[in-house]
C-alpha positions as CSV (number, residue, x, y, z in Angstrom):
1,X,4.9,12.2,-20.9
2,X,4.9,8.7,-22.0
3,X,1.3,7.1,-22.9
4,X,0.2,3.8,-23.5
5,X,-2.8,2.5,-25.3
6,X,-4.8,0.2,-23.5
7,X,-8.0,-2.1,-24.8
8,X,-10.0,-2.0,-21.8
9,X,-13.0,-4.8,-21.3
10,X,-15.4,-4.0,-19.0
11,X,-17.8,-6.1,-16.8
12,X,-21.4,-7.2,-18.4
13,X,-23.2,-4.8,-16.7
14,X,-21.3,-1.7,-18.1
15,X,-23.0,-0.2,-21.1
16,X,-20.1,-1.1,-23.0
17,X,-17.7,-3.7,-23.7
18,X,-14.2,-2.6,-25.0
19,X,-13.0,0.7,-25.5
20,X,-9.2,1.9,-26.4
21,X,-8.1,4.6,-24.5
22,X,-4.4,6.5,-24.1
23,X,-3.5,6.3,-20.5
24,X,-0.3,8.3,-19.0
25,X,2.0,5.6,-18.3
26,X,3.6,7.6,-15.3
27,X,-0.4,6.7,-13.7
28,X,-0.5,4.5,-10.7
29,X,-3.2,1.6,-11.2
30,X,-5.8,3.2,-9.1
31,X,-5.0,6.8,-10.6
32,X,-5.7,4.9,-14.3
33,X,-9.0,3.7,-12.9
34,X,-9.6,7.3,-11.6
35,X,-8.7,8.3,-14.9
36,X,-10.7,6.1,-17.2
37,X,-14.0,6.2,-14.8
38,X,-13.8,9.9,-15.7
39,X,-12.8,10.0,-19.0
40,X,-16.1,7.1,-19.8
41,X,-18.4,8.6,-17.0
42,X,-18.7,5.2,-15.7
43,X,-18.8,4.2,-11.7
44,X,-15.2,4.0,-9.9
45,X,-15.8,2.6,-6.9
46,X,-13.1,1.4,-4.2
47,X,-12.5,-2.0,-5.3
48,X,-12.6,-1.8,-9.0
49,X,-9.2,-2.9,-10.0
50,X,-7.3,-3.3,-13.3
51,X,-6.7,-7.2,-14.1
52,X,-4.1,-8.4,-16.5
53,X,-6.3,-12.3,-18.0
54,X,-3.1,-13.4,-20.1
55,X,-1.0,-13.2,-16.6
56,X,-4.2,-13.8,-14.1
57,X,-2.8,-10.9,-12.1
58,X,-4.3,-7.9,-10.7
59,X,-2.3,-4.6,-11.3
60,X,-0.7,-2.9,-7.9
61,X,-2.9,-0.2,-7.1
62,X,0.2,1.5,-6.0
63,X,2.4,0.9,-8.8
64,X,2.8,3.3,-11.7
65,X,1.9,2.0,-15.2
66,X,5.2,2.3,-16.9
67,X,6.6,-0.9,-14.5
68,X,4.4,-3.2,-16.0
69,X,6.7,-4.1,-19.6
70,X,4.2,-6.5,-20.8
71,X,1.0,-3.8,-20.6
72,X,2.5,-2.7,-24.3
73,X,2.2,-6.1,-25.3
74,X,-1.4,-6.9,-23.8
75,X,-4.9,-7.5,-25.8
76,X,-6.7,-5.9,-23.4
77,X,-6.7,-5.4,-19.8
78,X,-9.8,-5.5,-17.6
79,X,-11.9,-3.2,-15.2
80,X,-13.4,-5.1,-13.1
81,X,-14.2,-5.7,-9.5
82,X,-12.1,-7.0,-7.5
83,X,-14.2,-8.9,-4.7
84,X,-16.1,-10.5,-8.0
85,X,-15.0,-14.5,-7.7
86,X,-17.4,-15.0,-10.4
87,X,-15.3,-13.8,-13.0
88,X,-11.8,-15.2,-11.8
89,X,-11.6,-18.0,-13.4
90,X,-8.6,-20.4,-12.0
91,X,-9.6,-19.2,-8.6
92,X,-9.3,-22.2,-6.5
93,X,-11.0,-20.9,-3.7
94,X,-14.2,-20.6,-6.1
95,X,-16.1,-23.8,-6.2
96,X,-18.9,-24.1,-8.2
97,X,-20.5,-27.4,-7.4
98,X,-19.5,-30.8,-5.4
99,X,-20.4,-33.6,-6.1
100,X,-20.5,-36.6,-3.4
């Protein structure tokens, strides 16, 4: 079983911040959510998703860990809520103000 270790950051609301976990790499995205909801007795609710910030990409629910090379290579990764424009920054489609 392969295993990768993952610094995981986690919304404001979440009684914590960071935390480092060892996640099978043979884990689908939503399995690893699965996992780490369990593991931290935190919510995992549908749409909580695992974003990659330095690529602004979310992670295929559907796709195992282990095809993601640059995971190894990562800061952190981040739980989070998919539907949440608040916190995608670089959205275009999330306009703050306009001015006219």
């Amino acid at each position: 079983m392969a295993a990768l270790v993952l610094r995981i950051k986690f919304p404001p609301t979440y009684p914590l911040i960071y935390k480092t976990l060892r996640i099978d790499a043979n884990l689908t995205a939503a399995e690893a959510v699965q996992f780490i909801a369990e593991t931290l007795n935190i919510p995992s609710e549908s749409n909580i998703g695992l974003y990659l910030p330095d690529e602004k990409r979310w992670l295929d629910d559907d796709t195992p860990l282990s095809t993601y090379d640059s995971l190894q290579d990562v800061e952190h990764i981040e739980y989070k809520n998919k539907n949440d424009k608040t916190q995608q920054k670089g959205d275009k489609n999330n306009i703050c103000c306009i001015i006219v």
